[in-house]
MIKE-735388 format. One record per atom (N, C-alpha, C): x, y, z; residue number from 1. Coordinates in nm, 3 decimals. Layout:
REM residues N
((X,Y,Z),NUM)
...
//
This chain:
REM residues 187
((0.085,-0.119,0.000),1)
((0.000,0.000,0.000),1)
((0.088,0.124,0.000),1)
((0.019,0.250,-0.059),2)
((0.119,0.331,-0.105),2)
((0.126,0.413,0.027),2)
((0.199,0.497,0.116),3)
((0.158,0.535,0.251),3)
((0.069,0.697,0.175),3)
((0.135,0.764,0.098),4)
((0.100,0.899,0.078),4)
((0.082,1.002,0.135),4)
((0.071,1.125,0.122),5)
((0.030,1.251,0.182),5)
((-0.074,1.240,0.324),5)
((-0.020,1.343,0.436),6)
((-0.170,1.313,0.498),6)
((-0.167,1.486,0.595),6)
((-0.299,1.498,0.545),7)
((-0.352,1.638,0.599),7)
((-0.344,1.637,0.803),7)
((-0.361,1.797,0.807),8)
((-0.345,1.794,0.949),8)
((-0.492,1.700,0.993),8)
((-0.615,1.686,0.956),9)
((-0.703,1.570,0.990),9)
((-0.685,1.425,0.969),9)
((-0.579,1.414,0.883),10)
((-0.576,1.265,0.828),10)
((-0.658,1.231,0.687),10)
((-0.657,1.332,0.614),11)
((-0.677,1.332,0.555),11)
((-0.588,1.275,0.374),11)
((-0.618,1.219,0.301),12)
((-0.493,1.145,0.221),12)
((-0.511,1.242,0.079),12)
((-0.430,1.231,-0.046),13)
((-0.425,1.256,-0.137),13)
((-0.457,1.127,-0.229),13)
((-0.530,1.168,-0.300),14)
((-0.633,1.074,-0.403),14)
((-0.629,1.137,-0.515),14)
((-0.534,1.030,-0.623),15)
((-0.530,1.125,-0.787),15)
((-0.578,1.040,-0.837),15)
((-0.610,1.117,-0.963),16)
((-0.715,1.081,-1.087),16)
((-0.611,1.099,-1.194),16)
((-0.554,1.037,-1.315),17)
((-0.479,1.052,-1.403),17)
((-0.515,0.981,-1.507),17)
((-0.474,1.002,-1.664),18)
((-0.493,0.959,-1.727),18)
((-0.533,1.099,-1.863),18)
((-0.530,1.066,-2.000),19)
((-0.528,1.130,-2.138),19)
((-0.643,1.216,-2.079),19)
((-0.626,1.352,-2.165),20)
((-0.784,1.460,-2.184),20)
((-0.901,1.388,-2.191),20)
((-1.041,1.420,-2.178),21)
((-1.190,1.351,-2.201),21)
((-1.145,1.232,-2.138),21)
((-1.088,1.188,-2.021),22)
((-1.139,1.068,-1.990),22)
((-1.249,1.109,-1.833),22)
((-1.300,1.200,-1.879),23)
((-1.321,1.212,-1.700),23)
((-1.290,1.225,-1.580),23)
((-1.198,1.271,-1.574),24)
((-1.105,1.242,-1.427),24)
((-1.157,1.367,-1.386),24)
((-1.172,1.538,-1.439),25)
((-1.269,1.613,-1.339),25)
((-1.410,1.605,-1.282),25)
((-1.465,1.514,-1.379),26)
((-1.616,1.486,-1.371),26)
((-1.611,1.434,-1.206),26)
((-1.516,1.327,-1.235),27)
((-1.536,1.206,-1.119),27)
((-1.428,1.226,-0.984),27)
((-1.335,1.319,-1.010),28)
((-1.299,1.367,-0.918),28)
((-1.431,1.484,-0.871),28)
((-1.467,1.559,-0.883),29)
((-1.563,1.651,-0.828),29)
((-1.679,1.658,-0.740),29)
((-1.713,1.477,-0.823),30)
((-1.826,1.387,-0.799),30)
((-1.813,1.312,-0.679),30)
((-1.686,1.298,-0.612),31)
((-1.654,1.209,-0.566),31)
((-1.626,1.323,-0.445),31)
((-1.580,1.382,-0.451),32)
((-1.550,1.556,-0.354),32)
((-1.726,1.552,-0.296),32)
((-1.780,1.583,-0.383),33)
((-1.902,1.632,-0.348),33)
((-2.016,1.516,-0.275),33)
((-2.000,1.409,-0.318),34)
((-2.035,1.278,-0.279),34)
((-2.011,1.263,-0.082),34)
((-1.824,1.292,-0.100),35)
((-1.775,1.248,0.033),35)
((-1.763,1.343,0.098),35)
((-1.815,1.477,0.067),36)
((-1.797,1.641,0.154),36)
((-1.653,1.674,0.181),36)
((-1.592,1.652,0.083),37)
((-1.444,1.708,0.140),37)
((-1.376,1.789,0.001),37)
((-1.298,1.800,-0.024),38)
((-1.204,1.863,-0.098),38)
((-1.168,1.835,-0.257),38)
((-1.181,1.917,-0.341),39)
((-1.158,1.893,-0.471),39)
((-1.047,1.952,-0.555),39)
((-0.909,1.941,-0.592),40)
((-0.813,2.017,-0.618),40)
((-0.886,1.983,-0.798),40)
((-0.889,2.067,-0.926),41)
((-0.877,2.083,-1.013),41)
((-0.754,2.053,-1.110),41)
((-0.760,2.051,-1.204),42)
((-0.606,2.044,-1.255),42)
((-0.539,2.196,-1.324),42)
((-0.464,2.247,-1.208),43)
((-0.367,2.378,-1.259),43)
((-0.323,2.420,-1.368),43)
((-0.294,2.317,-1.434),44)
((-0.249,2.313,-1.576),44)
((-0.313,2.349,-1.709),44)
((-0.455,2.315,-1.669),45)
((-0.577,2.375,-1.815),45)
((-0.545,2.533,-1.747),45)
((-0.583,2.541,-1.678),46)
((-0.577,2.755,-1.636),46)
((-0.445,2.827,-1.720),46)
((-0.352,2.753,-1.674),47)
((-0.256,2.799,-1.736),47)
((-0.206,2.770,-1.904),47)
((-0.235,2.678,-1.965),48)
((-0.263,2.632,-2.087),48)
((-0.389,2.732,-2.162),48)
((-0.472,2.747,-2.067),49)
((-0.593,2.863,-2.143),49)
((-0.523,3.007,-2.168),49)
((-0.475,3.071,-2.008),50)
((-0.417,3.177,-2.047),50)
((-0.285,3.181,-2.147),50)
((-0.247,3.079,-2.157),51)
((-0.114,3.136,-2.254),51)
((-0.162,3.050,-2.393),51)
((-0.272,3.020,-2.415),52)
((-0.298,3.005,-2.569),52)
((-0.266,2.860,-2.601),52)
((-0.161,2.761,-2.528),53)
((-0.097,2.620,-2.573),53)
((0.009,2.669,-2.559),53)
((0.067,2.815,-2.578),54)
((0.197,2.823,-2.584),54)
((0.307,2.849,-2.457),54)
((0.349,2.748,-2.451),55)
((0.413,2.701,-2.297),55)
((0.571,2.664,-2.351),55)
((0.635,2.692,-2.259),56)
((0.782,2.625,-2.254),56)
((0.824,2.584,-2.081),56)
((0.907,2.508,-2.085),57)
((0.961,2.438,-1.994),57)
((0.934,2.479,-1.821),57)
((0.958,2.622,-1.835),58)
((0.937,2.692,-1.708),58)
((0.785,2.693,-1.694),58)
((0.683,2.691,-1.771),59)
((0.544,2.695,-1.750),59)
((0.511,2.547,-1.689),59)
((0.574,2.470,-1.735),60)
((0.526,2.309,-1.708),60)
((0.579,2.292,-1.569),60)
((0.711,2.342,-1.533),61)
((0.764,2.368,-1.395),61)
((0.641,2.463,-1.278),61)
((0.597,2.511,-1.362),62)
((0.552,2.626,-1.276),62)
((0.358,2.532,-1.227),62)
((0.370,2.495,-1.348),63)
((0.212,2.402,-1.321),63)
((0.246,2.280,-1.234),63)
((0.385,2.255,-1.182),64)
((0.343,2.113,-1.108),64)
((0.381,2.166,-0.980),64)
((0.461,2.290,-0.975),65)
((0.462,2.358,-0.828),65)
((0.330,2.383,-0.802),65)
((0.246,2.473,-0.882),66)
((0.074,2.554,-0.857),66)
((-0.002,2.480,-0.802),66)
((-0.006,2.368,-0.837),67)
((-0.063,2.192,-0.869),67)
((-0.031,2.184,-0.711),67)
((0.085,2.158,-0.701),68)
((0.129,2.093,-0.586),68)
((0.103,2.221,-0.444),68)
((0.104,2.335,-0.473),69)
((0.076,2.450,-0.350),69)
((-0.086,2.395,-0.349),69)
((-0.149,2.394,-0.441),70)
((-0.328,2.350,-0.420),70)
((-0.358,2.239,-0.341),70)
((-0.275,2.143,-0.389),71)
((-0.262,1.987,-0.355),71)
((-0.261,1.985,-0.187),71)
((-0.151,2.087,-0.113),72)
((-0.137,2.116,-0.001),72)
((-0.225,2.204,0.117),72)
((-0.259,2.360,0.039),73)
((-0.404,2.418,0.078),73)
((-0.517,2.327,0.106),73)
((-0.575,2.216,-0.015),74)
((-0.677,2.143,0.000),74)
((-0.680,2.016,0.179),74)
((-0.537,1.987,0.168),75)
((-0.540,1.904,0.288),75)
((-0.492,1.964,0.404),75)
((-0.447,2.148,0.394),76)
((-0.496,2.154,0.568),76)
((-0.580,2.218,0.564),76)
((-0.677,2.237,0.449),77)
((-0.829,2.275,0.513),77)
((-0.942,2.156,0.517),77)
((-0.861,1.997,0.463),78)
((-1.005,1.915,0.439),78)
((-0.990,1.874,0.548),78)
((-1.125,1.790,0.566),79)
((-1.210,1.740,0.697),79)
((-1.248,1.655,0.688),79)
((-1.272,1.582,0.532),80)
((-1.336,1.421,0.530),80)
((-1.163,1.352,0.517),80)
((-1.205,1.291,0.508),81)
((-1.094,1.147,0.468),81)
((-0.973,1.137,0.353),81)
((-1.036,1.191,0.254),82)
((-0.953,1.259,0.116),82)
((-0.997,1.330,0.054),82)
((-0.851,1.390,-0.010),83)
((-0.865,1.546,-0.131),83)
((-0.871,1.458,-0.236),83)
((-0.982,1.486,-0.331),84)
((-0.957,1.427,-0.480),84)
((-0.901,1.526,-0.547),84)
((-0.788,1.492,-0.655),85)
((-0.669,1.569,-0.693),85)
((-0.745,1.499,-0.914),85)
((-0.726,1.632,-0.927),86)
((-0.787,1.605,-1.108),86)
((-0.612,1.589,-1.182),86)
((-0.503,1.522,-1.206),87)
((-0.383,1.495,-1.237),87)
((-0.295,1.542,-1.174),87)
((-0.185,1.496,-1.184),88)
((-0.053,1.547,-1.105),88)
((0.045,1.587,-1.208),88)
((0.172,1.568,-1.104),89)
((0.311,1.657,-1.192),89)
((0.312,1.542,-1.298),89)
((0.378,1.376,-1.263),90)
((0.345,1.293,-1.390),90)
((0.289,1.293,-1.531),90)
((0.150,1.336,-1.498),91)
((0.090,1.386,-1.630),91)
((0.138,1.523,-1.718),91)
((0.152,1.644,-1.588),92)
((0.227,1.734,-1.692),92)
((0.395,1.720,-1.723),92)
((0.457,1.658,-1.655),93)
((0.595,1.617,-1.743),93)
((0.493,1.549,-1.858),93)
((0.460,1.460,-1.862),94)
((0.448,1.375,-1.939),94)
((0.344,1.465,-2.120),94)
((0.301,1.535,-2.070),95)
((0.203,1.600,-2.198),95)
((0.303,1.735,-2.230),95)
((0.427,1.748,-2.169),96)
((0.488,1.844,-2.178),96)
((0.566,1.797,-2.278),96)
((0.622,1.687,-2.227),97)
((0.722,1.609,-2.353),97)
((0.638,1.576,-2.478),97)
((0.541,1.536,-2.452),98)
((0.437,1.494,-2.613),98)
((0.416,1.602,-2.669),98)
((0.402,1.722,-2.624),99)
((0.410,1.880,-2.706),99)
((0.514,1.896,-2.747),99)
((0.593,1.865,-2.721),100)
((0.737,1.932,-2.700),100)
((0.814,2.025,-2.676),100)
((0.737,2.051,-2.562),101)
((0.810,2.162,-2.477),101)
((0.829,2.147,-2.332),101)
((0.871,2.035,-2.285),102)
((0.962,1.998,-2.185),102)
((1.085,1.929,-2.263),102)
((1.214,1.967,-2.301),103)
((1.278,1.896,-2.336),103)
((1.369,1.806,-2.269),103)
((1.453,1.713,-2.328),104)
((1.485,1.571,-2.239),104)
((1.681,1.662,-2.223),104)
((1.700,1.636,-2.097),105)
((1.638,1.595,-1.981),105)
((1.569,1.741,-1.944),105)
((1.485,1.668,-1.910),106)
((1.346,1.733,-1.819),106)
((1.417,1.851,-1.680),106)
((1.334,1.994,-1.685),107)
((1.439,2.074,-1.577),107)
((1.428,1.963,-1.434),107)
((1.509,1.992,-1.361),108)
((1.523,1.892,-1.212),108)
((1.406,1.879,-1.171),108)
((1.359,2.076,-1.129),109)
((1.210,2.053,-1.051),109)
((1.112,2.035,-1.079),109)
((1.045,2.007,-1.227),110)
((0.952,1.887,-1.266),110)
((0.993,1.755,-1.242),110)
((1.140,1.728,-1.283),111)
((1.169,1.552,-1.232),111)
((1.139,1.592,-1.071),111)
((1.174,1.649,-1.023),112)
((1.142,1.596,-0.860),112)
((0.992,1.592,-0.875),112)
((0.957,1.672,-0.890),113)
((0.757,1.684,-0.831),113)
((0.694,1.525,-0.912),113)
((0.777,1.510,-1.002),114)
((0.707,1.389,-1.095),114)
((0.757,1.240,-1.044),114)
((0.857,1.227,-0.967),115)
((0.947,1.153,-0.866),115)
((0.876,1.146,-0.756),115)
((0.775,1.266,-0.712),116)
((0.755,1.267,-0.561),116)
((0.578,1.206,-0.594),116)
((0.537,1.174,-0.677),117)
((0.424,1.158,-0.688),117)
((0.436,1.014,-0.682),117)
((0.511,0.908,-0.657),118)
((0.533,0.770,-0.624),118)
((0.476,0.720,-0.475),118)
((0.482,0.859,-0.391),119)
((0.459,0.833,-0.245),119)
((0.362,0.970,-0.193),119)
((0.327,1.045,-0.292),120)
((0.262,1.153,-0.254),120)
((0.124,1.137,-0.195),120)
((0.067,1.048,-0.286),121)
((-0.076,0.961,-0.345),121)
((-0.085,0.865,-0.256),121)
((-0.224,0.848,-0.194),122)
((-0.253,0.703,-0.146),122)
((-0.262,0.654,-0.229),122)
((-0.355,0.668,-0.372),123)
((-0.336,0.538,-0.475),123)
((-0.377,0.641,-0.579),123)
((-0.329,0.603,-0.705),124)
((-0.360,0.662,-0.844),124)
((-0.455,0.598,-0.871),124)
((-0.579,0.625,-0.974),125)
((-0.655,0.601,-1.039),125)
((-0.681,0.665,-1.212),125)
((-0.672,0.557,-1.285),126)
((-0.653,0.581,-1.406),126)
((-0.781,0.555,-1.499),126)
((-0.802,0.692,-1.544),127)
((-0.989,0.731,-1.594),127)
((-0.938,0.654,-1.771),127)
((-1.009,0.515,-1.746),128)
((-1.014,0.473,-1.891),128)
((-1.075,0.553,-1.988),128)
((-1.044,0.510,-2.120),129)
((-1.082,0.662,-2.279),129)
((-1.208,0.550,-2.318),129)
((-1.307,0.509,-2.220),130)
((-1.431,0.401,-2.277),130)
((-1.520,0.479,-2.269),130)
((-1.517,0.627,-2.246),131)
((-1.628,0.747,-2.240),131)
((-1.596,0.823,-2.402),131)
((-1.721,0.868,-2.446),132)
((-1.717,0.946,-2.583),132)
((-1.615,1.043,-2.551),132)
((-1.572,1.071,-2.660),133)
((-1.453,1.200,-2.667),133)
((-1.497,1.308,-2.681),133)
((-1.477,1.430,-2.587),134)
((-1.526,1.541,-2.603),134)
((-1.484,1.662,-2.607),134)
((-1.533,1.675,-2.794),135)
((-1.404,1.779,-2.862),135)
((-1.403,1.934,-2.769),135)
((-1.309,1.958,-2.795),136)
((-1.317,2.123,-2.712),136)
((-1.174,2.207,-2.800),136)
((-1.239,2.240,-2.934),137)
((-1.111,2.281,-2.989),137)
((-1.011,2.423,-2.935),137)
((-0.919,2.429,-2.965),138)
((-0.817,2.488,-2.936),138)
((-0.746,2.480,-2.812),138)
((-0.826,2.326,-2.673),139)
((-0.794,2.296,-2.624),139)
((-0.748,2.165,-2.608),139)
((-0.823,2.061,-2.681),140)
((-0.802,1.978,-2.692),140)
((-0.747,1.889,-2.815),140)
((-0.656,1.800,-2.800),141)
((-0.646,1.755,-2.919),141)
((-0.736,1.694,-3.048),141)
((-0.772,1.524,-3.049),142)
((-0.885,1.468,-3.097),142)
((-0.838,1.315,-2.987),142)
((-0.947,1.245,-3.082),143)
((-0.989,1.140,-3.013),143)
((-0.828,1.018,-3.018),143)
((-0.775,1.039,-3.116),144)
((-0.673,0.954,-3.153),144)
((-0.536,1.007,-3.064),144)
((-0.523,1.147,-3.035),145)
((-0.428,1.162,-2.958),145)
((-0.456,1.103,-2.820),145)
((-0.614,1.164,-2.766),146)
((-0.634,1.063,-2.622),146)
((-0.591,0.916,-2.645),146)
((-0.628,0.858,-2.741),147)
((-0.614,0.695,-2.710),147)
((-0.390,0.685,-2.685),147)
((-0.335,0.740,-2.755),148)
((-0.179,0.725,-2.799),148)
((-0.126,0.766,-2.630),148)
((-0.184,0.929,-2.558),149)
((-0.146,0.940,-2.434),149)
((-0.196,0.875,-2.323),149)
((-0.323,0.786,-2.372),150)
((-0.350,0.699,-2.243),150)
((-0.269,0.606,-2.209),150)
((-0.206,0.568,-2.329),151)
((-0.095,0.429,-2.383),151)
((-0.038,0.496,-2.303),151)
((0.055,0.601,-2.284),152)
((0.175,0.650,-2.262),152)
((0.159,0.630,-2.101),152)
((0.048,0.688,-2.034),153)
((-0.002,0.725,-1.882),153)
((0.011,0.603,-1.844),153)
((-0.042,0.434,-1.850),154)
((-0.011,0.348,-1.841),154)
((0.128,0.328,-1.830),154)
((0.222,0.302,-1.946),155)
((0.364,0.320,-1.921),155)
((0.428,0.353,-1.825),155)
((0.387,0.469,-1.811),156)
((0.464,0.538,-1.736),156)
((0.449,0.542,-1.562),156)
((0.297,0.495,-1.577),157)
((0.285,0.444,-1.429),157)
((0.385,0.296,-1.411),157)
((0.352,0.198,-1.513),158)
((0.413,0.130,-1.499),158)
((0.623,0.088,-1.481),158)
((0.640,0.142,-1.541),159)
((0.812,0.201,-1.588),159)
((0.800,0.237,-1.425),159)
((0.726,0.318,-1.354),160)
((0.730,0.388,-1.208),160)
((0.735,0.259,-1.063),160)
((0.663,0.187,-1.129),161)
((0.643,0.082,-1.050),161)
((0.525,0.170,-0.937),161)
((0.442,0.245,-1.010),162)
((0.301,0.276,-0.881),162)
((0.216,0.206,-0.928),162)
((0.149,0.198,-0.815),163)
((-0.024,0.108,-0.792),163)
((-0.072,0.188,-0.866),163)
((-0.181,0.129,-0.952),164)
((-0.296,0.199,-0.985),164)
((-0.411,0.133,-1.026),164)
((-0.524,0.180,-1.091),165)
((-0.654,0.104,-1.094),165)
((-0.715,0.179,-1.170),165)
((-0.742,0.099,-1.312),166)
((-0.817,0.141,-1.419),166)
((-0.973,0.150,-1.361),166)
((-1.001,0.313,-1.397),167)
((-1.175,0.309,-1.396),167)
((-1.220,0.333,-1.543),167)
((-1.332,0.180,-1.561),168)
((-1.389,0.172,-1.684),168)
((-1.589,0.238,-1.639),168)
((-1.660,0.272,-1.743),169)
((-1.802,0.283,-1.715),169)
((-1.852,0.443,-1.664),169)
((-1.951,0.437,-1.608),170)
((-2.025,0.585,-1.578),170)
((-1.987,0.632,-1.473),170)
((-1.990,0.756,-1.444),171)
((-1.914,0.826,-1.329),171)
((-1.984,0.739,-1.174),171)
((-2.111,0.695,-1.229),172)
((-2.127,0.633,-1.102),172)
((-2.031,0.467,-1.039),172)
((-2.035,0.418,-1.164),173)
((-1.943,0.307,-1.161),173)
((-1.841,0.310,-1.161),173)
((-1.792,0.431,-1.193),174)
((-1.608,0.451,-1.125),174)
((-1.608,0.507,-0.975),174)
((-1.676,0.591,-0.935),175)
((-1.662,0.623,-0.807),175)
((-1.738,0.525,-0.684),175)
((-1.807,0.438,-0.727),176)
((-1.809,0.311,-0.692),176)
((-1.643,0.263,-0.645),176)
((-1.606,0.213,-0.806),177)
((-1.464,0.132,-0.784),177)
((-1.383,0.209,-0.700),177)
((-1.367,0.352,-0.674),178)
((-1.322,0.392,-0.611),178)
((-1.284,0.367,-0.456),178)
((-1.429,0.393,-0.439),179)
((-1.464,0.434,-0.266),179)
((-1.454,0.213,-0.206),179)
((-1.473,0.136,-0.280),180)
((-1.413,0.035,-0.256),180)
((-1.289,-0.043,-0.274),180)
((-1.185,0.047,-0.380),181)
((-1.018,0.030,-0.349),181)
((-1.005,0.084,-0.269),181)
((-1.068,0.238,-0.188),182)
((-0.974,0.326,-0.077),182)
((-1.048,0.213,0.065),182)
((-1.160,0.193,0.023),183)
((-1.211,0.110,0.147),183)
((-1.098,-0.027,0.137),183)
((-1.086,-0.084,0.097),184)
((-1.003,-0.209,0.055),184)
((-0.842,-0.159,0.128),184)
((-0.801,-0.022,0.069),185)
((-0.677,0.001,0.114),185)
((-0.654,0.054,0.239),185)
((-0.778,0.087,0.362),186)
((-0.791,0.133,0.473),186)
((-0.808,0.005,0.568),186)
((-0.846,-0.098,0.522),187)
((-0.838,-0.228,0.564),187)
((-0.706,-0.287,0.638),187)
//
């Protein structure tokens, strides 16, 4: 079991990861609002909106620090059990390099924040692409890039050696699977 983050209540860090349109804000939000506690967003669309797509290295640095100051706010003000977190640093190294604008090697302090997300997390959860794709141009890619970076998100959890747990089906049937891996992992 992964130990992870824990708020001044005891409260844990709970991420959602995985390609654009798979749901992971829906069901992170859902799952916030469900269990009365805390919902971190993902930092990275805000900042991707205001600068147009056009990002370089220090922006992707700067989204997994923002990410990670939210990540921290959310758990010393939550009160239930866990913060649901909409992606981490992982994902933006990782969509930074598929743009190409994190170049290899990657600056340090994205590798650390993307390093520290191995033990940050009580457990990752990975929003399968079995939901329709939903275009949102000039933000999103298409349907064929989600399927290529879900490949990658897999990988790369894996290559990491972290736990994780594919959610397939309707937001109700993933936050189902949810609330019975964290029950399973409180055991």
């Amino acid at each position: 079991m992964e130990a992870g983050m824990e708020g001044r209540h005891g409260s844990k860090l709970v991420v959602f990861v995985g390609a654009e349109s798979t749901g992971k804000s829906t069901l992170a939000l859902h799952l916030a609002r469900q269990c009365g506690t805390a919902f971190v967003p993902e930092i990275g669309r805000f900042i991707w909106e205001d600068k147009r797509g056009q990002l370089d290295a220090a922006d992707y640095v700067e989204i997994a620090e923002r990410h990670r100051d939210a990540e921290d706010a959310a758990l010393a003000q939550a009160q239930g059990p866990y913060v649901f977190v909409d992606t981490n640093a992982l994902t933006t190294l990782l969509l930074g390099r598929c743009f190409g604008q994190v170049p290899d090697p990657a600056p340090p302090a994205l590798l650390r924040h993307a390093i520290d997300c191995r033990t940050r997390y009580l457990h990752h959860f990975v929003c399968a692409d079995d939901i329709p794709y939903e275009e949102e141009p000039g933000v999103r890619e298409h349907a064929d890039w989600r399927t290529r970076i879900q490949k990658l998100v897999l990988k790369d959890l894996d290559a990491r050696g972290i736990a994780f747990t594919v959610l397939t089906g309707t937001v109700e049937q993933r936050a189902a699977r949810v609330m019975q891996v964290l029950e399973d992992l409180a055991a």
